[in-house]
N, C-alpha and C positions, 0 to 999 in steps of 0.2 A: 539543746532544748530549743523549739520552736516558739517565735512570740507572735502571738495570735490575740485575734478577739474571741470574746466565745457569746452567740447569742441563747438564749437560754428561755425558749417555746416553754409557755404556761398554758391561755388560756388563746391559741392563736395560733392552731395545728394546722397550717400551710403556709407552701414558699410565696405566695402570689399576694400582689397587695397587701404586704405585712410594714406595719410602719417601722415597728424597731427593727424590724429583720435589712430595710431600706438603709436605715440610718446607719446599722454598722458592716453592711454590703461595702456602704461609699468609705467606710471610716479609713481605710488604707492597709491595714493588718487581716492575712489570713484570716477566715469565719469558720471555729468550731461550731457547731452545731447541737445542742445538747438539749436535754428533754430529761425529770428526773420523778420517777416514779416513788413519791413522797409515802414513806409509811405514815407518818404523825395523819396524815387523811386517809392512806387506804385501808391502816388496822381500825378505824371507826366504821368502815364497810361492814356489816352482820352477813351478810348476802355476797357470797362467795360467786355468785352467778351473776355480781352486777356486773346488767349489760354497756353502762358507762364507761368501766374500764376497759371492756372490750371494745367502742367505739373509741376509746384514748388509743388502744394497741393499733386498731384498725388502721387509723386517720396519719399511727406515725410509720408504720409499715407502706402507707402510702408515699409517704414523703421522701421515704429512704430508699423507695423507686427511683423517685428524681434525682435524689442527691449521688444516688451511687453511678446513676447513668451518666453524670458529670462526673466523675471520679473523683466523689466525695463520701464524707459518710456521717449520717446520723448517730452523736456517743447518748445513747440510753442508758441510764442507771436506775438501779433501786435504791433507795437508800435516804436520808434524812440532810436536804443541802446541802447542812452545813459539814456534816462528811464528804460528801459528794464533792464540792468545792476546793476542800482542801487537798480533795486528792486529784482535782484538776490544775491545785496550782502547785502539785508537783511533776505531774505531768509535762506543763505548760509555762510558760512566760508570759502567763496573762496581761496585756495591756488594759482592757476595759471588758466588763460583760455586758452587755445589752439585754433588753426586755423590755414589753410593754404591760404599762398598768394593770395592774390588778386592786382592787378597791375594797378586798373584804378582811376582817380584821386579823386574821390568823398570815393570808399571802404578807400584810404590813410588817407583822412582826417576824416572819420569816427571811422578809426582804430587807428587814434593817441587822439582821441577823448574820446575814450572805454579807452585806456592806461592811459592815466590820470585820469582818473574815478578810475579803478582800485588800482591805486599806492597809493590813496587819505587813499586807505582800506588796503595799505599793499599786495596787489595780485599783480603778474605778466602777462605779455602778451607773449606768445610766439607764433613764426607761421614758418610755411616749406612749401616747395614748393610742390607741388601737380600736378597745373591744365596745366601744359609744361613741357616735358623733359629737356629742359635746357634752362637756363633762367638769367636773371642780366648779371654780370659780369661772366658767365661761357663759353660764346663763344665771343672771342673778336680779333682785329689786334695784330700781332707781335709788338704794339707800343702802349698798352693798349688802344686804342680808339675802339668805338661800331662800328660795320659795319653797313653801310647804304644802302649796294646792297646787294641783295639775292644770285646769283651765288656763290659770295666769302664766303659769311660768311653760306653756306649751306656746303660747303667744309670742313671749318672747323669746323661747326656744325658735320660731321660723322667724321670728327677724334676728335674730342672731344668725342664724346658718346661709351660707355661701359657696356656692361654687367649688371655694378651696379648699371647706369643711369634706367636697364628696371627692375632691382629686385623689385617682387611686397611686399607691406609691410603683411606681415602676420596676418591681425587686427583680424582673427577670433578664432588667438591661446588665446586672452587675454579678451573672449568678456564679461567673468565672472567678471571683475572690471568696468562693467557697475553699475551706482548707482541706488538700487533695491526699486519700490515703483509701486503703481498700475499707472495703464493705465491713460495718463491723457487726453483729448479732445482737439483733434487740432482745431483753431477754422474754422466753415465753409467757405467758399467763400463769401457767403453775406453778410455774417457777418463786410467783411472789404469792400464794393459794390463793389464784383464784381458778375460775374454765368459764369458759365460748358457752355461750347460749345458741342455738341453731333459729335466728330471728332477725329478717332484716331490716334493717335501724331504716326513718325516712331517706327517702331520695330529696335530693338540694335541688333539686330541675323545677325551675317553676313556668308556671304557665300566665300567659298574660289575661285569658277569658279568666282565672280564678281570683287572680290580683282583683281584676275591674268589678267581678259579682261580688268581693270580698265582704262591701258592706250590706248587701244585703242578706249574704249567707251564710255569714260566722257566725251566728247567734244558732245556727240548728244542728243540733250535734248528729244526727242523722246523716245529713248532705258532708259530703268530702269540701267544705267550705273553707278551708284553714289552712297555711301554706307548712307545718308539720316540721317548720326550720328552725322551732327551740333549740332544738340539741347541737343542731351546726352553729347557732349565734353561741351557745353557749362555750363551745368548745373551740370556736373560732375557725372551722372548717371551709365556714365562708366571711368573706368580709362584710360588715355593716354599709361602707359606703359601697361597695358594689349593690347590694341588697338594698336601700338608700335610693341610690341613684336610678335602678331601674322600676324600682315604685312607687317611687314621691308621683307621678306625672296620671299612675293608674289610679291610683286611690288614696282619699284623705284619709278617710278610713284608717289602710294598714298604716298609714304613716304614724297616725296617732299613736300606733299601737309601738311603735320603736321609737318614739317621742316617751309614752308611758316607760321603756325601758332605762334612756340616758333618765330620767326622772328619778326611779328608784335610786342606781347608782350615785345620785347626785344627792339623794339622803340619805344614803348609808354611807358616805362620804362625811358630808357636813353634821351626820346625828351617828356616830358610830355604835351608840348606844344601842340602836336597833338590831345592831347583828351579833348584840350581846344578848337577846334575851325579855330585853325592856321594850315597855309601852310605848309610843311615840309622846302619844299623849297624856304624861306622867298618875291623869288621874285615873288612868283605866286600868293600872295596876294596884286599886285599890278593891275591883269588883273580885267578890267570892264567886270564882269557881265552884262548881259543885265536882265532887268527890265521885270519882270514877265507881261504878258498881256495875261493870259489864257491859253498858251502852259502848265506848270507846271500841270496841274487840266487835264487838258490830258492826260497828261506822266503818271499821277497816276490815274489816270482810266483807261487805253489803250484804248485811242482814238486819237493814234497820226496818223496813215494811214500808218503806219510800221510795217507790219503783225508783224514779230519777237518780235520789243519791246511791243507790245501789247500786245502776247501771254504772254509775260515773266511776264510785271507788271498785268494781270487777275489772272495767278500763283499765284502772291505773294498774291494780295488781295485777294483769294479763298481759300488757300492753308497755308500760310508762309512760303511759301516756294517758292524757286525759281531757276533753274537750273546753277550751277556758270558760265558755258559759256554765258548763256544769261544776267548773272546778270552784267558781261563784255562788252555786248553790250548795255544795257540799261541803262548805265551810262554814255558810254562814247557818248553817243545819249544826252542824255541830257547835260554835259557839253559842249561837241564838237559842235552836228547840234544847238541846243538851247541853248548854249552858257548862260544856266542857271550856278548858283553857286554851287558847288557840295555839300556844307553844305545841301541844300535843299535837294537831294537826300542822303545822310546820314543820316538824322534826318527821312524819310521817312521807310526808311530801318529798321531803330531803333525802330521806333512805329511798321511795320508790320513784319518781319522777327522772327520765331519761335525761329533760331539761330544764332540773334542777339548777335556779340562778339561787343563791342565796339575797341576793337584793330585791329582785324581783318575788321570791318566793316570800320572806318576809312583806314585804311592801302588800304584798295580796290578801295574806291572813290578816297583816292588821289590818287591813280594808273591810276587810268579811267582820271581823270581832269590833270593828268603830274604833278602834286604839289607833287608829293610824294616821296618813297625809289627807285628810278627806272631809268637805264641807260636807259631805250629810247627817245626818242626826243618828244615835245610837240604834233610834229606834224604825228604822228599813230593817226587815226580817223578811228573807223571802219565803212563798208559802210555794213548798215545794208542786203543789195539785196544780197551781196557778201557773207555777213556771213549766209545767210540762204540756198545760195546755195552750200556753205561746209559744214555746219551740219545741217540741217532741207530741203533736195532737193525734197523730197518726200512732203511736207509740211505737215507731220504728227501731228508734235508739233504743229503749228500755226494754223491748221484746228480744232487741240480738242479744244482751247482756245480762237479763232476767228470762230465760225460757220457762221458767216454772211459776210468771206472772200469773196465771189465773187457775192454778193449782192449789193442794192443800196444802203443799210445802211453802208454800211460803209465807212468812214470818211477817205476824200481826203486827202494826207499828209499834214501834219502841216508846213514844210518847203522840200524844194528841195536838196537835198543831194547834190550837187554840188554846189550850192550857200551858204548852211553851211558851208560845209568844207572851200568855198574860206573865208567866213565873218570871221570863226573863227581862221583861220592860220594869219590873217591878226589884228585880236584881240589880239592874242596871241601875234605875233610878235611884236607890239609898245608897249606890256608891259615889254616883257624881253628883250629888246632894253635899257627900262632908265638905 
């Protein structure tokens, strides 16, 4: 029996610039390789054609290109860890497993789960941080508590970060203590029910003219203004600090926007609450919802007679995708004028969105619903007519995604934008009243 290490890829599907893949390259012991295609997540999939999992298949068939031209091999399972594990550590003489963090509440108890299994055998757990430039307790008040607004604590998010925060790990100096055995079969798609969707996922190439217009041209969902690399941060296809380091210098801008990201993580860390379910702001789970009666099956069709959110949610269900200014409006459309629950629109998000972060997708809907990390006042509602005449005036976006805009087919608004806003100021306010 072989004694090895095993690193064990989550959220951080490549060899190159990988921290924990770095830390147990040097550790001295053989590196299995492992990757495990978790049911407890993928029987919550409805959508047999999620193209996610196929970008998971894609990104680790890439990998076991490299690894097998080193004469190594990627071990792929299906199967629930803590099976998985166990039947690694008959396999193997595990000395230690590796991985880097992950921060959402189900990865925790899965990973305390794996530790104990492990310790049963005498192996260790160890994990570093990876998928955020800075993260936990490393950007916090002068009076050790987490910050809960983004101005302040992005402030000292850049005096906190350093040089060493962007240094990439050098995984390809040590890629020969990969543990050496022929190629082994990942298993197919079908094999766990799901199939390929014929759609190709963004490309990771970026360009430096889109970095530098960034900030002027994100906001118009029309213009290709957005760099499309959700699904690579999310999946960890690419690294942070490479991505980091090559656009802090073009744009404040994007940077904010990966600043907004360690952010999220860093309260759904210190508020774990959030990825349960719960309000940030305890008293916003005291406003009534109003009671689904057909509106909802609208909203996610776009059939609500609001060009904009139409466009946006056809986007998502077409695409996975969906423009983050729009993705702004058509939340705050549905908690605001529809005075629906934002959980509903989060879990929607969650099953169609390519780059589905749970921290980040959270952190967004409470933003839109005012439940969230956010000094503005409940009452910002945006007026869909107004936001498409400051970025879609041309109606470019809402004509590719709505062609049957000034037809008889399409469907008279679901509610009156003035009559919303008055119901839901007035909803809102007897709730944060008690």
């Amino acid at each position: 029996m072989h004694t090895v290490n095993i690193f064990w890829f989550r959220r951080d599907l490549r060899l190159e610039d990988n921290a924990g893949l770095y830390h147990v390259l040097k550790a001295g012991q053989p590196v299995v390789p492992v990757f495990i295609f978790d049911p407890n997540i993928l029987d919550e999939l409805e959508d047999k054609a999620d193209r996610r999992v196929e970008f998971i298949h894609a990104a680790l068939e890439a990998m076991q290109q490299q690894l097998t031209a080193m004469g190594s091999s990627l071990e792929v399972y299906y199967g629930t860890p803590a099976v998985v594990f166990t039947k690694l550590l008959e396999k193997y003489r595990v000395a230690t497993v590796f991985t880097n963090h992950d921060y959402e509440p189900y990865a925790l108890q899965r990973e305390q789960l794996v530790e104990t299994i492990l310790q049963e055998k005498g192996a260790l757990l160890k994990t570093f941080k990876d998928q955020v430039l800075l993260e936990k307790d490393e950007v916090l008040k002068d009076d050790g508590k987490p910050y809960t607004v983004f101005t302040p604590y992005s402030r000292k998010w850049k005096a906190v970060l350093t040089d060493f925060h962007l240094k990439p790990y050098p995984t390809g100096k040590h890629f020969n203590n990969f543990f050496k055995q022929p190629a082994l079969a990942i298993p197919p798609l079908q094999s766990m029910g799901f199939i390929a969707v014929d759609k190709p996922f963004p490309s990771s190439h970026l360009k430096d003219e889109l970095i530098k217009k960034y900030g002027e041209q994100r906001n118009f969902p029309a213009i290709n203004g957005t760099s499309r690399l959700g699904v690579h941060l999310r999946f960890g296809t690419i690294s942070i600090r490479q991505l980091a380091s090559y656009t802090m210098h073009l744009s404040e801008t994007y940077l904010n926007e990966l600043i907004w990201r360690d952010f999220y993580h860093c309260i759904l860390w210190h508020f774990p609450k959030v990825g349960l379910g719960r309000a940030f702001k305890a008293e916003y789970d005291r406003i009534e919802w109003r009671k689904d009666s057909g509106e909802f099956e609208k909203w996610c069709k776009g059939q609500t007679g609001y060009p904009i959110v139409d466009a946006g949610m056809r986007e998502l269900n077409d695409t996975g995708f969906m423009h983050n200014r729009v993705r702004m409006i058509v939340a705050s459309f549905l908690t605001k004028h529809l005075l629906l629950d934002w959980r509903l629109g989060e879990a929607y998000f969650a099953q169609k969105l390519l780059d589905f972060d749970l921290a980040a997708n959270n952190g967004g809907w409470q933003w839109a619903a005012g439940s969230g990390c956010d000094a503005a006042p409940y009452f910002r509602i945006f007026n869909p007519r107004l936001q498409t005449e400051k970025f879609d005036k041309q109606l470019r976006y809402i004509r590719h995604w709505v062609p049957e805009l000034e037809s008889f087919d399409y469907p008279s608004p679901v509610v009156d934008h003035e009559l919303a806003r008055k119901r839901c100021l007035e909803v809102y306010g007897n709730a944060l009243k008690k």
